[in-house]
DRENKOLVO-304079 format. One line per 10 residues: for each residue x, z, y of C-alpha. Coordinates in Angstrom, 1 decimal. Each point is the difference from the previous one (the first is absolute). Example, Ala and Ser with C-alpha at 12.3 -4.5 7.8 and 13.67 -1.06 7.14 Angstrom:
2
12.3 7.8 -4.5 | 1.4 -0.7 3.4 $
! end
This chain:
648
0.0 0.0 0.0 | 1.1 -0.9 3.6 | 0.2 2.5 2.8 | -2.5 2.3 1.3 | -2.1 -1.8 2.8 | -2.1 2.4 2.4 | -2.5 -1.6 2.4 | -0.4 1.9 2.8 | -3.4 -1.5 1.8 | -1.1 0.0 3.5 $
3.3 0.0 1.4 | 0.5 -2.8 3.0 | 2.3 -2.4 -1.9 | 0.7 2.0 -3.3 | -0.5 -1.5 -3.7 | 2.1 2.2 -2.2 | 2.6 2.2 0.3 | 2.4 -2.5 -1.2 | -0.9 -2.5 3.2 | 3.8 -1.5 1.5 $
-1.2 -0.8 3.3 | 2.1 2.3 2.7 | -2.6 0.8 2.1 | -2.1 1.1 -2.4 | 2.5 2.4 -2.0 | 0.5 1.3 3.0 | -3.1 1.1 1.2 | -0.7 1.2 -3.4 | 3.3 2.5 0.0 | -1.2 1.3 3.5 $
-3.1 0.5 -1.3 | 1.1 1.9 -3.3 | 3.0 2.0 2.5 | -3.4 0.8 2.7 | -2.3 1.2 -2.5 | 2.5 2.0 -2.4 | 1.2 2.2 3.4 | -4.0 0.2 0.6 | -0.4 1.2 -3.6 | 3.1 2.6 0.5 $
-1.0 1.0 3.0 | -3.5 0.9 -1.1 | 0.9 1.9 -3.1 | 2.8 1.9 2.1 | -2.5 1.1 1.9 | -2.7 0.7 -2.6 | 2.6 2.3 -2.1 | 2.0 1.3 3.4 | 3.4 -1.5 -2.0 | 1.7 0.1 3.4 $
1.8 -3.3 -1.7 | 3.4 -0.3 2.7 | -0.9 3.0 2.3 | -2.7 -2.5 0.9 | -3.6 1.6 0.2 | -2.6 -1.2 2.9 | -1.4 2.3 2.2 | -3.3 -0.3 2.1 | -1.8 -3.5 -0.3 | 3.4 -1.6 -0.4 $
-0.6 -1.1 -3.8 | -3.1 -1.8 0.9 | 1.8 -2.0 2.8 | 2.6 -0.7 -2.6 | -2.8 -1.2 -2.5 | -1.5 -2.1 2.2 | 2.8 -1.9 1.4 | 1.9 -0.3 -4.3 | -4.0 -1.4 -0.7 | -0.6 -1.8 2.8 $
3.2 -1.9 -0.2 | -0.8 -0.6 -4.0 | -3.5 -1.2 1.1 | 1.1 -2.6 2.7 | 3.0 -1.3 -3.0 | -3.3 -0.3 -2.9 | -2.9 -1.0 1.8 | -0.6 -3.4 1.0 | -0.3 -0.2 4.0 | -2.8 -3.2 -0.8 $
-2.4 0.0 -2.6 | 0.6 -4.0 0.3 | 4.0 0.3 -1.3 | -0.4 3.0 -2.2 | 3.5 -0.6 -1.5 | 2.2 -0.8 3.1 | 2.6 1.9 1.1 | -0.1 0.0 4.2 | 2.5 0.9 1.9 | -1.1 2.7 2.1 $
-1.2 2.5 -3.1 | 4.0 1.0 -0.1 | -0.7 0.6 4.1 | -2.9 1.8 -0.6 | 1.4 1.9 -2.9 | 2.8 1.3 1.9 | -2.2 0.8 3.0 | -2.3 2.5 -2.0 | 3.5 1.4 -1.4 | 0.9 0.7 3.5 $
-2.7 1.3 1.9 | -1.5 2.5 -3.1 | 3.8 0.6 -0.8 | 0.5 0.8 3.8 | -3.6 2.2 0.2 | 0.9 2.0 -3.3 | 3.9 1.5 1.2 | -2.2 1.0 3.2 | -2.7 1.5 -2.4 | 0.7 3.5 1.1 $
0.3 -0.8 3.8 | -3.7 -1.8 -0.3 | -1.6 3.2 -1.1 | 1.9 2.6 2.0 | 0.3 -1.8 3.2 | -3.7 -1.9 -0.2 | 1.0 -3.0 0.5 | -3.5 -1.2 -0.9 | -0.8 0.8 3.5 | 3.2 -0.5 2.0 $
2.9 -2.4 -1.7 | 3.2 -1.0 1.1 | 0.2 -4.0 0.9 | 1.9 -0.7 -4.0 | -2.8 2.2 -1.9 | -3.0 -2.0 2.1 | 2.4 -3.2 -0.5 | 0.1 0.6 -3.9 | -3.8 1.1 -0.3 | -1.2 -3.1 1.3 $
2.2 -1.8 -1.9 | -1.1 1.5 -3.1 | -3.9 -0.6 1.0 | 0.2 -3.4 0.3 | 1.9 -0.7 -3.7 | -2.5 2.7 -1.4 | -2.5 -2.5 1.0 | 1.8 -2.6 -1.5 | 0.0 1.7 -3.2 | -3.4 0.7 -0.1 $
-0.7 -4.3 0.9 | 1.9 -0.6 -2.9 | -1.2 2.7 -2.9 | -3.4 0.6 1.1 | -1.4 -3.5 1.7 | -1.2 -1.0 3.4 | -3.0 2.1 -0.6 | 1.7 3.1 0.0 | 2.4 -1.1 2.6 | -2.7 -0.7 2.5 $
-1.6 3.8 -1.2 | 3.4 1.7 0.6 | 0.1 -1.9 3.4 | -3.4 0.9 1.3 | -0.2 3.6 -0.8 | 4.2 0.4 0.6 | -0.3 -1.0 3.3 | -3.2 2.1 0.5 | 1.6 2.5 2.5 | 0.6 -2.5 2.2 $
-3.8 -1.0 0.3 | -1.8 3.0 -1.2 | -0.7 1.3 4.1 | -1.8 -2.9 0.4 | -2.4 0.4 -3.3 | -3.7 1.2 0.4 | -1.6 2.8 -1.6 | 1.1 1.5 -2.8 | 3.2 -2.6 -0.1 | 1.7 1.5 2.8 $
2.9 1.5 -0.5 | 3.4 1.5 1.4 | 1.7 -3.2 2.0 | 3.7 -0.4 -0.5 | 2.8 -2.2 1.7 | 1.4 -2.6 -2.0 | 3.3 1.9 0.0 | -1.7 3.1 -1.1 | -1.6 -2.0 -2.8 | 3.0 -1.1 -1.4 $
1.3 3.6 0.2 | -2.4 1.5 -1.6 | -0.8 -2.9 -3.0 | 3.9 0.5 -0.9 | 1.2 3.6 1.3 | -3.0 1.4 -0.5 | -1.2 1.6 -3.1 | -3.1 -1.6 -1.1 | 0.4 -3.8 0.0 | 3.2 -1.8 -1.9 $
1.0 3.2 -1.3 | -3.7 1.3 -0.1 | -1.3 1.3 -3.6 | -0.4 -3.7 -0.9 | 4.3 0.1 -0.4 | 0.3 3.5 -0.9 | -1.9 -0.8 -3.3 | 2.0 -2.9 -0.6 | 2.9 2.0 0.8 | -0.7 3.3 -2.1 $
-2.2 -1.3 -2.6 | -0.4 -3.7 -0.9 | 3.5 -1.1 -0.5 | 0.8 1.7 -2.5 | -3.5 -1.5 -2.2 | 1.1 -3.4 1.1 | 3.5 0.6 -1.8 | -2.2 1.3 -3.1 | -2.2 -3.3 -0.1 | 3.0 -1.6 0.0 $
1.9 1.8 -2.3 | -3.2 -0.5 -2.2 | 0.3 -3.5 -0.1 | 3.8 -0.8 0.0 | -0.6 2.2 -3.4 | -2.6 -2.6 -1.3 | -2.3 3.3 0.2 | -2.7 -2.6 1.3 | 0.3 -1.7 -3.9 | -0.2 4.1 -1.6 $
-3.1 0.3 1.3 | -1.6 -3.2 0.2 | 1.1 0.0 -4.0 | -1.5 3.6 -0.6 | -3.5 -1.5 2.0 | -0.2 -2.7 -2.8 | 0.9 2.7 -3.0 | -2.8 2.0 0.7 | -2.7 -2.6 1.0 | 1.2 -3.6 -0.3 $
-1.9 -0.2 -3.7 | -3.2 1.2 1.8 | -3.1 -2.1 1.0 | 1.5 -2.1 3.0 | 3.5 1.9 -0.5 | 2.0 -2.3 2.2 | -2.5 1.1 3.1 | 0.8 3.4 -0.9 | 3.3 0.1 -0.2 | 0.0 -1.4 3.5 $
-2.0 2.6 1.2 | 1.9 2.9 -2.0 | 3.5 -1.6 0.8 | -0.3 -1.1 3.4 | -1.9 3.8 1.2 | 3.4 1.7 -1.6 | 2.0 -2.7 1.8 | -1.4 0.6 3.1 | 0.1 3.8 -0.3 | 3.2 0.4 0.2 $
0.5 -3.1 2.1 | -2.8 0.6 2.7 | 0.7 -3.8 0.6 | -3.0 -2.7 -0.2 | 1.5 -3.4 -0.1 | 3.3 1.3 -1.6 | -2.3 0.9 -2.7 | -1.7 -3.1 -0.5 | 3.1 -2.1 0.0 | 1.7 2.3 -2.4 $
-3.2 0.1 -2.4 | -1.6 -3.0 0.7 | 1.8 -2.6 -1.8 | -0.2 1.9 -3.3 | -3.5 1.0 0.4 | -1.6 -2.8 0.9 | 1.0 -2.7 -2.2 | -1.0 2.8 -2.6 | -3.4 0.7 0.9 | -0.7 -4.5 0.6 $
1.3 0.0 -4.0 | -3.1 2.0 -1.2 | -2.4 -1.5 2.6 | -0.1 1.6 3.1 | -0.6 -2.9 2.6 | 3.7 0.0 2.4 | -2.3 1.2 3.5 | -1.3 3.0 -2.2 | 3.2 0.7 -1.7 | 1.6 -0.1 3.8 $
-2.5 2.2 1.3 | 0.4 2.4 -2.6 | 3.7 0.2 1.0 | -1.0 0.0 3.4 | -2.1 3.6 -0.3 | 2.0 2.0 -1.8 | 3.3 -0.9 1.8 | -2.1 0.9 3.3 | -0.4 3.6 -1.8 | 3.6 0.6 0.8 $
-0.7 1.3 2.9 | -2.2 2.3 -1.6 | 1.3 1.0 -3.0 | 2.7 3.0 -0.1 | 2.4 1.6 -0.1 | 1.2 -2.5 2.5 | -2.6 -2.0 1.3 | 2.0 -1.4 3.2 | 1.1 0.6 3.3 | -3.3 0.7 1.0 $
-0.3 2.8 -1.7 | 3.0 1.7 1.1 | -1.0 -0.5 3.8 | -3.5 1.2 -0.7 | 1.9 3.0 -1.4 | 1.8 0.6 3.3 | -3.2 -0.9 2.3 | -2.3 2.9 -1.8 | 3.4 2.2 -0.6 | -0.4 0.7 -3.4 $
2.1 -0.3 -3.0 | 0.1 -3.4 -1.4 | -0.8 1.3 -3.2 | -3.6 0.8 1.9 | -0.3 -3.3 0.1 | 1.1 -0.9 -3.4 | -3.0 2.5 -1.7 | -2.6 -1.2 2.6 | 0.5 -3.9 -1.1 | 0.1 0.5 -3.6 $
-3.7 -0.2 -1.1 | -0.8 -2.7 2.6 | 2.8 -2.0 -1.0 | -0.7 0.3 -4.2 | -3.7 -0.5 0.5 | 1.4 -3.5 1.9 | 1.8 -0.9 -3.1 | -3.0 1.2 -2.2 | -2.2 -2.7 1.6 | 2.6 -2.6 -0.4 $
-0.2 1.0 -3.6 | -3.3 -0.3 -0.4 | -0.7 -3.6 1.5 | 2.7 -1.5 -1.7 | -1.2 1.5 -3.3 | -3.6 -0.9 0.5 | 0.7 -3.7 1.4 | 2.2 -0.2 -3.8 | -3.0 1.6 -2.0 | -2.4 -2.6 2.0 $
2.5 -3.4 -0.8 | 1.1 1.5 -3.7 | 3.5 0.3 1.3 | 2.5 1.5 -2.1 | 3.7 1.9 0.2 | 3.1 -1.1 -0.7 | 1.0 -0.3 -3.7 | 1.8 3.2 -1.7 | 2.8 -1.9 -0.4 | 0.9 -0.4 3.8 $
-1.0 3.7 0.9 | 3.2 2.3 0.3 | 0.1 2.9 -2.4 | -0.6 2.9 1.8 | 3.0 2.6 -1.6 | 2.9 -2.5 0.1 | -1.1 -1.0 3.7 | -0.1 4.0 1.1 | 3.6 0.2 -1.3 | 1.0 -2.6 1.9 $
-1.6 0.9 3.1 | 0.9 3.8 -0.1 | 1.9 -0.7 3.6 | -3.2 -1.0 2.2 | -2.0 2.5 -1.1 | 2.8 3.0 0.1 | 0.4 -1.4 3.7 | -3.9 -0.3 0.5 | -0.3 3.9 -1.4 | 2.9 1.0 2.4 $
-1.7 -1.4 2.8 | -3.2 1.2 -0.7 | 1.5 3.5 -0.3 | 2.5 0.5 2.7 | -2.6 -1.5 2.2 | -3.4 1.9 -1.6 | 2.0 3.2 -1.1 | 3.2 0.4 2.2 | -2.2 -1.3 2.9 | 3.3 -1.9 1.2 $
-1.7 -3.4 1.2 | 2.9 -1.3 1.7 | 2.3 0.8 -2.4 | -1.5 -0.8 -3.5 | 0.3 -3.8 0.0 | 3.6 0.5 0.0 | 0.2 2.2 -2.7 | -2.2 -2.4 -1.7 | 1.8 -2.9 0.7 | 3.5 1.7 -0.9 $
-1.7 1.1 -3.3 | -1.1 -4.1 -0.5 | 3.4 -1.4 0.9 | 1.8 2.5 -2.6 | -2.3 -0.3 -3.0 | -0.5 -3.9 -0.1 | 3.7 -0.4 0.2 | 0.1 0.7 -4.0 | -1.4 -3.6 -0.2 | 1.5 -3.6 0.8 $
-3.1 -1.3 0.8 | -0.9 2.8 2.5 | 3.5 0.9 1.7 | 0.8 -0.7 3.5 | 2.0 -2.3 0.3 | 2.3 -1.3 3.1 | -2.6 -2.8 0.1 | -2.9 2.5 -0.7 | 1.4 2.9 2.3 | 0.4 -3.1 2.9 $
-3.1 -1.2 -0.3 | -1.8 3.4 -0.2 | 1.9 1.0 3.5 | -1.1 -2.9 1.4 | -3.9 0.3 -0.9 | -0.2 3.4 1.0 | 1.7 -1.0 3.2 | -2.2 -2.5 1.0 | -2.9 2.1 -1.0 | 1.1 2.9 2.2 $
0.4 -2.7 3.4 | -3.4 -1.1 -0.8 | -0.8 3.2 0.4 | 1.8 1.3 2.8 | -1.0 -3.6 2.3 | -3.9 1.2 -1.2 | 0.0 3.2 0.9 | 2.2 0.3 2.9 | -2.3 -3.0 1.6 | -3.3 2.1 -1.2 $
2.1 3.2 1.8 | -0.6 -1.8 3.4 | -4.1 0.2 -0.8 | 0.3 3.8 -0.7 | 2.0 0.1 3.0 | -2.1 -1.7 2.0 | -3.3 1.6 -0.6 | 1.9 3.5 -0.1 | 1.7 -0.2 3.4 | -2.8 -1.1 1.8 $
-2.8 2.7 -1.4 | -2.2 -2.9 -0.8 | 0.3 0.6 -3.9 | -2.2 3.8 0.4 | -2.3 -1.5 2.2 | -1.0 -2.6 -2.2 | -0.8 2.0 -2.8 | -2.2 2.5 1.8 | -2.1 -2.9 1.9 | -0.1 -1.5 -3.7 $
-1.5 3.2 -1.1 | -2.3 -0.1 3.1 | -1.1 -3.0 -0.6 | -1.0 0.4 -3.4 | -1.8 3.0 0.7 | 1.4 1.7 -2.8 | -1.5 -2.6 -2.4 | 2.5 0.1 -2.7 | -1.3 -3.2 -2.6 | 0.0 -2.0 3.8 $
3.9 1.1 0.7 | 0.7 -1.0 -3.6 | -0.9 -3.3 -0.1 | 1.4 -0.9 3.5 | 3.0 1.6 -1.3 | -0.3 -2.3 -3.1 | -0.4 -3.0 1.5 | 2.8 0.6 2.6 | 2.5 0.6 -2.4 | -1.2 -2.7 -2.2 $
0.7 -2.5 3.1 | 3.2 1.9 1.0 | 1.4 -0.2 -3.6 | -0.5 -4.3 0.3 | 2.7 0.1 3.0 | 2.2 3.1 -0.8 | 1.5 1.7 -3.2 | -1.5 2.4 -1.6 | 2.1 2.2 1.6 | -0.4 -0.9 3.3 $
-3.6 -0.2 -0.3 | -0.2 3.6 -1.0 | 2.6 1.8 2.5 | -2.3 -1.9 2.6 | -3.3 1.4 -1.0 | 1.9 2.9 -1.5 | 0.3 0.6 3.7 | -3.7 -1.6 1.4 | -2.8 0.8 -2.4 | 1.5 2.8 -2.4 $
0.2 2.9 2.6 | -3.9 -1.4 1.0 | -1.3 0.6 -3.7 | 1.9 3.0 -0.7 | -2.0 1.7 3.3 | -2.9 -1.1 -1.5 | 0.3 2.4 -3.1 | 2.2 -2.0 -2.9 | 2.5 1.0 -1.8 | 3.4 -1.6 1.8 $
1.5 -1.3 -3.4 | -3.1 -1.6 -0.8 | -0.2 -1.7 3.5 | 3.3 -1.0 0.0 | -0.8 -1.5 -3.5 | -2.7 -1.9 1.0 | 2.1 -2.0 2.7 | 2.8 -0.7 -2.8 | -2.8 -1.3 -2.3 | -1.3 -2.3 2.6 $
2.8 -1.3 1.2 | 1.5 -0.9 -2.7 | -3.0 -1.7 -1.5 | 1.1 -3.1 2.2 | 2.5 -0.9 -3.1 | -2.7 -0.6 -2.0 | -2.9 -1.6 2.3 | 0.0 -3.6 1.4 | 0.8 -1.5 2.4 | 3.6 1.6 0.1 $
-0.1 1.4 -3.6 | 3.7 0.3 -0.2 | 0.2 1.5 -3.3 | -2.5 -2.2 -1.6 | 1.7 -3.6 1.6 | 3.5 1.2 -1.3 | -1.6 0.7 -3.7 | -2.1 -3.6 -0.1 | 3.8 -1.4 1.7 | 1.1 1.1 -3.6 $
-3.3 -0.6 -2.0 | -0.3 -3.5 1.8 | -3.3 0.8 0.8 | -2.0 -0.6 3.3 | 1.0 2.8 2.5 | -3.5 0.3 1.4 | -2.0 0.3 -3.5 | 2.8 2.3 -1.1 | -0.9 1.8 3.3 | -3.5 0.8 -0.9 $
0.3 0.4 -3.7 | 2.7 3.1 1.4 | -2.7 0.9 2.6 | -2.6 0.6 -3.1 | 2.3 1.5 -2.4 | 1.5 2.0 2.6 | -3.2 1.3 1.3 | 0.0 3.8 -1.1 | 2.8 0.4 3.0 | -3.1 -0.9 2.3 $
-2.1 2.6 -1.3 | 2.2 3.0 -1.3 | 1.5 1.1 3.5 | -3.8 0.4 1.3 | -0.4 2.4 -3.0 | 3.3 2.3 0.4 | -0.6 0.4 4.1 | -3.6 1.1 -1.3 | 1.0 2.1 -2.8 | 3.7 1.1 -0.2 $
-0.2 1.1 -3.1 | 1.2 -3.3 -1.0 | 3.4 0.8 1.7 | 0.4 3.3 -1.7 | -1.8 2.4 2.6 | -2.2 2.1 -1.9 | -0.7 1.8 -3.1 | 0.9 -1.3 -3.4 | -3.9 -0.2 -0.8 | -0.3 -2.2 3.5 $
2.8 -2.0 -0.5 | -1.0 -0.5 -3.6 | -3.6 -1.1 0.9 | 0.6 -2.6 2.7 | 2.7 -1.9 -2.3 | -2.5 0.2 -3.2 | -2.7 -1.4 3.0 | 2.4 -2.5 1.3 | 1.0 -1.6 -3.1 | -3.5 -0.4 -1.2 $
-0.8 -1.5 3.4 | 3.3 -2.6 -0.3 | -1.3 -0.9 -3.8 | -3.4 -1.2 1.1 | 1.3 -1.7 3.3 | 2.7 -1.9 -1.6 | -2.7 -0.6 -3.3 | -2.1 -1.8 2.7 | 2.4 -1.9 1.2 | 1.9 -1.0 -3.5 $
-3.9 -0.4 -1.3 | 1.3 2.1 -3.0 | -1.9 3.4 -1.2 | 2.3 1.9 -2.8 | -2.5 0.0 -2.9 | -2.2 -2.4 1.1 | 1.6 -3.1 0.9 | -0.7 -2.5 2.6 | -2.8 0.1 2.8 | -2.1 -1.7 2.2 $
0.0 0.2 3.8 | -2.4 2.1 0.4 | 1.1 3.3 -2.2 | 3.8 -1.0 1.4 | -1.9 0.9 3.6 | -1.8 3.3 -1.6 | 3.4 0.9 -1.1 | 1.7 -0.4 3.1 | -2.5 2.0 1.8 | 0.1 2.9 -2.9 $
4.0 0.2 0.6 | -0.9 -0.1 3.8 | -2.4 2.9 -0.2 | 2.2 2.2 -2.3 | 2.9 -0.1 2.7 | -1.6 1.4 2.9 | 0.8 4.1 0.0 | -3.6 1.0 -0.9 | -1.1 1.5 -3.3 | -3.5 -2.1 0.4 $
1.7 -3.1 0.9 | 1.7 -0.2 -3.2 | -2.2 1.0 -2.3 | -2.1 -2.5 1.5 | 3.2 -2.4 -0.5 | 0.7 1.3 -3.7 | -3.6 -0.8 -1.2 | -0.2 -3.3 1.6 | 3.3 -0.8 -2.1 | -2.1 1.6 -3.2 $
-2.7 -2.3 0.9 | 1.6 -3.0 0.0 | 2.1 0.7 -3.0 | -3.5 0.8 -2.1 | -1.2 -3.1 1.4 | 2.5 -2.2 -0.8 | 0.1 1.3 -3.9 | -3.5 0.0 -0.6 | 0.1 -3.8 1.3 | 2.3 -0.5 -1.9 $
-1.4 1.2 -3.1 | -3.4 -1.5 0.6 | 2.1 -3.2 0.0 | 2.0 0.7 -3.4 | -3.6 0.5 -1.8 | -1.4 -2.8 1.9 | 3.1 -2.2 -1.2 | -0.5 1.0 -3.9 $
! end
């Protein structure tokens, strides 16, 4: 066998590591010499090593993070969507300017606080600042879009204006000077909470992910999906399902997923006879549950941590039901749409066995327990995907096929790199909205006229909150989306008597539901990009099977019990109610009743309407719900047998 090749995608330029052009190698060794100092840097600071007497004081680590990841993001990410793989000239300017000005503001770190240079700078600090601004906005062009570009302008630049605003709009006016001071020197914009997450928390998950897959953990468990279900009615579909929610648990990455999973699930599930938009909408849904499904979930979940100041492991427990009752549904359709077409599993023969496949894969779940632990247990968020990836690293090196390599360890630094810039351009771009809105005052104001206006009608609040964050999550990450309302709407339904995880929740839920619904879709397009499907009917067909994330955040803002807050005997009943409701809804849309068979349109609509009625909170309601699904059930199997004695 030849050499080792290792593509490295989405890099302007880049094939493989073993490219010959200059320019290229180049860039790629800056890149890899950037982003391993970010990666030292961070873990100095995680574990206080004090590595060369050199330990950053005061907000002079996220300067230093910023300018490493701003510098790797203007080297990785095309400057036109139009010439995706050209190299232009002025990234190494730009580079070296986000390298000076964050180096410059982070040895100054101390005299920033101490001397409040927020309010009055010397000419270099104000010189460096607006420097800074204007490639942070760059950054944010290039990772997040225009759309977010032109959000980060608007509501950036909101000091400047915000005198001139009416009503509940107005806000404190600042000079443009004092704008720029207090976006970069101050310490709720770039280096808001937005990059102090990034900073304390999401780095180190973004090396595990990594780590994950440079082991080929991504084919452990995609392998261990297909041993325990691929023989099962419509097993392919499963497997996707199974293997792409533990993929996306400990990735907390949608499309990452999909492109990882995808081309072994797809063609899988088209061999048995699921048609290529269903088996890409499939995909589609339960990568989109990554961002749902801990322990890791994504960066979302780490900033909603810091936004409601509780442990991230608060989080972790709150999203567990939500996110398995997700999966559950998944499960469901895909079964019932086999049962209804007579598809069948894979053959015995092409199924893992389930013992030899453990003891090969005794690394990724050692490393999954560790991180579960340390971070459950311990409570040491920030610190237990290192100890979890160390654990990885060491115990796959017993095997050739799972070593790390030179090739491997290169290509590993330099996904984890690029990861972290996207990042860092993101959120240091969304740090200017935060700003913005914070600065000026506007931000409170908006929530309590919201509350005002609603007249403390909570279902009204909710679905405005719904559909904002539905249209936010088209134009913005998920991310972005939710530190924005996270900021808007969540204070607003919290003062109107919910529980604050559960609020918070419902934003993420909505937002991210974009990846799934057309026209933007993002998840669904890549999958049918991979199934060769239409992008729009793939769309929908995610839009239908993905529909339980419509419907469950209604019913954990309602009844928190579904994120843990309550007795055992409350938490116990609303699951038991809520799976019974997801059975009949998904039944009625899959046509399929477990027992019965197939039915017509108009016990399909009874059904729907018995799962309805069982979700609402009320005893009455679902009891109501509960015997209309009895009803229809009784129905359908005297029908039935009227027509078997008709038939003999």
């Amino acid at each position: 066998m030849g050499p080792e090749k290792t593509t490295i995608a989405a890099v302007p330029g880049w094939q493989s590591t073993n490219t010959t052009a200059p320019g290229q190698a180049l860039t790629r060794a800056i890149v890899m010499v950037l982003g391993g100092l970010g990666i030292v840097m961070a873990i100095n600071q995680q574990f206080l090593l004090n590595l060369f007497g050199f330990q950053p004081l005061g907000n002079a680590y996220l300067y230093y993070l910023i300018g490493i990841f701003l510098a790797v993001a203007f080297l990785t990410l095309p400057a036109s969507p139009k010439h995706p793989h050209r190299l232009w000239w002025f990234n190494p300017v730009l580079a070296a300017a986000a390298l000076v000005s964050a180096g410059w503001l982070g040895m100054h770190g101390l005299d920033i606080i101490q001397k409040g240079w927020e309010y009055d700078a010397p000419a270099m600090a104000d010189i460096m600042a607006s420097v800074l601004i204007v490639l942070v906005l760059e950054g944010v062009r290039r990772a997040g879009g225009p759309v977010l570009l032109v959000t980060a302008l608007i509501f950036g630049s909101y000091p400047l204006y915000a005198g001139y605003m009416p009503g509940f709009l107005w806000g404190t006016e600042f000079s443009l000077l004092g704008t720029v001071r207090s976006h970069v020197l101050g310490v709720e914009s770039i280096i808001g909470i937005p990059m102090q997450v990034v900073a304390e928390l999401v780095i180190g998950f973004v090396i595990f992910g990594s780590v994950l897959v440079a082991t080929k953990g991504s084919d452990f468990f995609m392998e261990l999906a297909s041993a325990l279900l691929g023989h099962r009615r419509g097993g392919p579909a499963k497997v996707a399902v199974m293997g792409s929610g533990i993929l996306g648990s400990l990735s907390g990455s949608v499309i990452s997923n999909i492109l990882t999973s995808a081309p072994f699930s797809v063609p899988t599930m088209r061999r048995i006879g699921y048609p290529a938009h269903y088996a890409a909408a499939i995909e589609a849904c339960a990568s989109t549950g990554a961002t749902l499904m801990p322990p890791v979930m994504g960066t979302v979940a780490f900033v909603m941590a810091s936004f409601l100041g509780v442990q991230y492991s608060s989080i972790v427990i709150a999203a567990v039901i939500p996110a398995l009752l997700f999966y559950i549904a998944l499960l469901f359709q895909v079964d019932m749409y086999a049962a209804r077409r007579g598809l069948q599993g894979l053959p015995r023969s092409e199924i893992p066995r389930i013992l030899p496949l453990l003891k090969s894969g005794w690394p990724y779940l050692l490393s999954l327990a560790v991180l579960i632990f340390v971070l459950m247990v311990l409570r040491m968020e920030s610190r237990s995907p290192y100890y979890a990836s160390a654990v990885m690293l060491v115990a796959t090196a017993f095997r050739k096929e799972t070593r790390m390599t030179l090739g491997r360890a290169k290509a590993l630094l330099l996904d984890v790199s690029k990861n972290i810039a996207n990042l860092v351009a993101v959120l240091a771009g969304i740090g200017l909205v935060v700003g913005g809105l914070s600065y000026t005052g506007v931000a409170g104001a908006f929530s309590r006229e919201l509350l005002l206006y609603a007249g403390g009608n909570t279902a009204l609040m909710l679905i405005a909150g719904a559909v904002t964050s539905f249209v936010l999550g088209m134009g913005m990450t998920v991310t972005a989306c939710y530190i924005f309302l996270s900021i808007l709407l969540a204070p607003a339904l919290v003062q109107a008597g919910l529980n604050p995880i559960a609020s918070h929740l419902f934003i993420l839920y909505w937002g991210m539901l974009s990846y799934i619904t057309p026209p933007v879709a993002l998840a669904a397009i890549t999958a049918a990009n991979v199934a060769g499907s239409k992008p729009m009917q793939t769309g929908f067909y995610a839009m239908r099977l993905g529909m339980p994330l419509f419907v469950i955040p209604f019913i954990f803002v309602y009844d928190p019990a579904l994120i843990m807050e309550g007795t055992w005997l409350q938490i116990l009943e609303r699951v038991a109610l809520t799976l019974v409701a997801i059975w009949a809804i998904t039944s009625a849309f899959e046509a399929w009743i477990y027992k019965v068979g197939k039915v017509g349109i108009l016990s399909r609509i009874a059904f729907a309407l018995g799962g309805a009625l069982i979700l609402f909170p009320e005893l009455i309601t679902s009891l109501v719900g509960a015997g209309v699904l009895v009803a229809v059930i009784a129905a359908n199997l005297g029908l039935g047998r009227r027509r078997a004695v008709a038939k003999a």
